[in-house]
N, C-alpha and C positions, 0 to 999 in steps of 0.2 A: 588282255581285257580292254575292251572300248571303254574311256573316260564319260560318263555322262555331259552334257552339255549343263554350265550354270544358267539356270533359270531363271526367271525376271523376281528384282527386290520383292518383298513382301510390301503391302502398302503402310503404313504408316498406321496405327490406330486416331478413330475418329476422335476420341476423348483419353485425357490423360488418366493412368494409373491411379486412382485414389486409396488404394489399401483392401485392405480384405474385406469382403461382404460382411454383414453381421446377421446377414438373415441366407442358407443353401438356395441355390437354385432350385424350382420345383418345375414338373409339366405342365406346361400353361392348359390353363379351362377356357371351354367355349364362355365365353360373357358375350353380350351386344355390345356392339361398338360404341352406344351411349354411357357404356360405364367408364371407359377412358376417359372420354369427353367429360362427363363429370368429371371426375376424380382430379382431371386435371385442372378444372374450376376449383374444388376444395383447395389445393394445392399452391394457383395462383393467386388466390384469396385470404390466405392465413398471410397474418400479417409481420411477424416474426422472423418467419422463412424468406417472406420479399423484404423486411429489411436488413437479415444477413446476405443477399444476393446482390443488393441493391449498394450496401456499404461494404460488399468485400469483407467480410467475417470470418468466412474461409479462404481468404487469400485469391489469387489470378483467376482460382478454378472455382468458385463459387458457385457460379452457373450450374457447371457440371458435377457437382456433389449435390446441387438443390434437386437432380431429374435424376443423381445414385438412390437418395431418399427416398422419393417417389416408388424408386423400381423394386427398393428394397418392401417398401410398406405393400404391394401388390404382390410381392410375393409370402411376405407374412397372410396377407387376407387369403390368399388361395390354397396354402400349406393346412392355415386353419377350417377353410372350407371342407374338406378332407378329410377332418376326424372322425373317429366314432360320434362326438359330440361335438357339430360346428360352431363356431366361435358365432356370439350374435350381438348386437346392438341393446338387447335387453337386458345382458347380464353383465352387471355389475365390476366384476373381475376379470374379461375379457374387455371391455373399455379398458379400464387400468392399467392390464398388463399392455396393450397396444399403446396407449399414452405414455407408460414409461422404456418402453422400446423406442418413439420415437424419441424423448427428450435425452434419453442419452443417445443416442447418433446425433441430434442439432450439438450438445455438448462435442462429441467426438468429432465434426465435421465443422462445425463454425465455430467452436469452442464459446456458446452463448447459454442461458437456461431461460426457460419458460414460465415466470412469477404467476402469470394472469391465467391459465387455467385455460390457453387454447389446445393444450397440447391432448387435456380428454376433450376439448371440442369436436377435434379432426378427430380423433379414433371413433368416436359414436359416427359421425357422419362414415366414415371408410365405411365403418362396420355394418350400418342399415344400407348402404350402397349395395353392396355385395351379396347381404343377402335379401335383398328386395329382388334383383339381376337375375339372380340364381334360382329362384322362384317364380323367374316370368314375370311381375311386376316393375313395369318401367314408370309410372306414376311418379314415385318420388324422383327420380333420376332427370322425369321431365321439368317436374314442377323445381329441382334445385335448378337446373339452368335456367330457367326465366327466371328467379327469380336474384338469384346471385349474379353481381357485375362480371362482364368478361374481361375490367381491367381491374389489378389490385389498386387496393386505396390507396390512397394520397399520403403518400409514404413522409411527408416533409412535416404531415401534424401527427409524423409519430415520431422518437428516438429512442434507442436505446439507451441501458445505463451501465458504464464500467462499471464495476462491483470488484475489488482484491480480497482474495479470501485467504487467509495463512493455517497451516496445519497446528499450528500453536503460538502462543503469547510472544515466546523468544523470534521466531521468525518475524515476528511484526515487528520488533523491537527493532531490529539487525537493518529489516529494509529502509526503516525510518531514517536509522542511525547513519548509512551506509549516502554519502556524499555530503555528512552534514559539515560544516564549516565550523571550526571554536565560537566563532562570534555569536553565532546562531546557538551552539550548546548553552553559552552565558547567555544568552537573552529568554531560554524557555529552562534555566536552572537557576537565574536569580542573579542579581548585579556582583560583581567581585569588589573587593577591598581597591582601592588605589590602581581600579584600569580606568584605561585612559580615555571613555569618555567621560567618567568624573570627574577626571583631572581637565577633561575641556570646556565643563560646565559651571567650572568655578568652586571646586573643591577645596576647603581649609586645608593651607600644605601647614606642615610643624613647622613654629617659629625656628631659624637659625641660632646657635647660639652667640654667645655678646662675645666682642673680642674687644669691647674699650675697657681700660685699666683700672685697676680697683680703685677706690678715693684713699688718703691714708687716714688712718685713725689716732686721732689727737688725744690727748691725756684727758681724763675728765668724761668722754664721749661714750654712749652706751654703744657694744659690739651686738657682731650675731652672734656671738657665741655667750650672750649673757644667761641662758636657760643651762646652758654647760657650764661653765664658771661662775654658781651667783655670790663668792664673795668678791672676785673681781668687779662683778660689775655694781655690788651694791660702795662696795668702797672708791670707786670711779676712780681708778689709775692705774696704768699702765706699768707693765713691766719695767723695773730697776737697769737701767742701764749701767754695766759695771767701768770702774776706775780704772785708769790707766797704772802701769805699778809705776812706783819712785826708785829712781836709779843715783847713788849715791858718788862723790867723786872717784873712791878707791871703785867703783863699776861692781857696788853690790844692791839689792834692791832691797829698801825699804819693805818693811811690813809692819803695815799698820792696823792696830788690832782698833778691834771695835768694841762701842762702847754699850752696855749692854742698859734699856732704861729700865729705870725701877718704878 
């Protein structure tokens, strides 16, 4: 068996890999080349989208997720073209649903949400595009590009805004908690007893206790202890110091009795 000859690399794909579609491939429809051309004005003109492209929302490939978008919402319009009952610009529920298609792919793709209410903007405008197109009417298709800029606004008088959102209480709790410093917990739980910057602001320390020597207590003189002993103290004298005994020549001791007054 003859070995086939290897053939030249594959090239390289033009754009990088972004994840799964969220909307099938369909068979492209005839439209005039003006629906592009618009669509792509609506597109470069929402301001949201240029400023997740503009500040990297989606990361290196931002670019190329802004024109996934596009390709993906052109193929929602033309799948809807094609029903028993075309998707239209007049019906209430078909904006909707196209508005909340696109805001969760800008979530999914830039990880950003749409507050202001451009996202049923673009879907009405997608939506009378297509079926204006579709119908032979290029009237609106014309008058949106004169009348809409060919460069997006002035992206510098617009910003986004972080927003943290937690699944619940505890989780908010944990992320707060999560690098905080003791000094920091005592300053938003209330000052401590005897830390040390009281101690550096001039905080009353407890006296030390006395180590100079008691005074002595003379006969006659009121004690502390005269609320405990008040015949002691009301008779002002001091305890009996006792006698030495008397020791006799033959080395016996005296005992001398005491006289009792009457």
């Amino acid at each position: 068996l003859l070995e086939a000859a290897p053939g030249p690399a594959d090239p390289p794909p033009s754009r990088p890999v972004l994840g799964a579609r969220s909307v099938p491939l369909v068979e492209p429809m005839a439209l005039p080349p003006i629906f592009d051309e618009a669509l792509e004005r609506i597109f470069n003109n929402w301001t949201t989208l240029a400023l997740a492209v503009d500040q990297a929302w989606g990361g290196p490939h931002s670019r190329d997720k802004r024109y996934l978008l596009q390709e993906e919402v052109v193929q929602y319009l033309i799948a809807g073209s094609k029903k028993r009952r075309p998707l239209s610009h007049d019906n209430r529920d078909d904006v909707e649903a196209l508005a909340v298609m696109m805001y969760t792919r800008l979530d999914e793709l830039f990880n950003c949400e749409t507050d202001d209410g451009s996202d049923e903007e673009v879907a009405h405008l997608c939506l009378r595009l297509i079926n204006t197109c579709r119908a032979g009417d290029l009237s609106f298709a014309q008058e949106f590009l004169q009348r809409a800029p060919t460069a997006p606004a002035d992206l510098s008088k617009s910003q986004g805004q972080t927003k943290m959102e937690y699944a619940t209480e505890e989780d908010a709790l944990l992320d707060k908690m999560h690098g905080m410093t003791i000094d920091d917990a005592i300053g938003e739980g209330g000052s401590s007893e005897g830390s040390d910057d009281e101690l550096g602001q001039g905080a009353a320390l407890p006296p030390a206790p006395s180590t100079a020597p008691l005074a002595p207590v003379h006969e006659g003189a009121e004690t502390a202890g005269a609320e405990e002993a008040p015949e002691l103290a009301s008779k002002g004298r001091g305890s009996k110091v006792p006698e030495e005994p008397v020791i006799d020549e033959d080395g016996f001791e005296t005992v001398v009795k005491g006289r009792r007054k009457k």
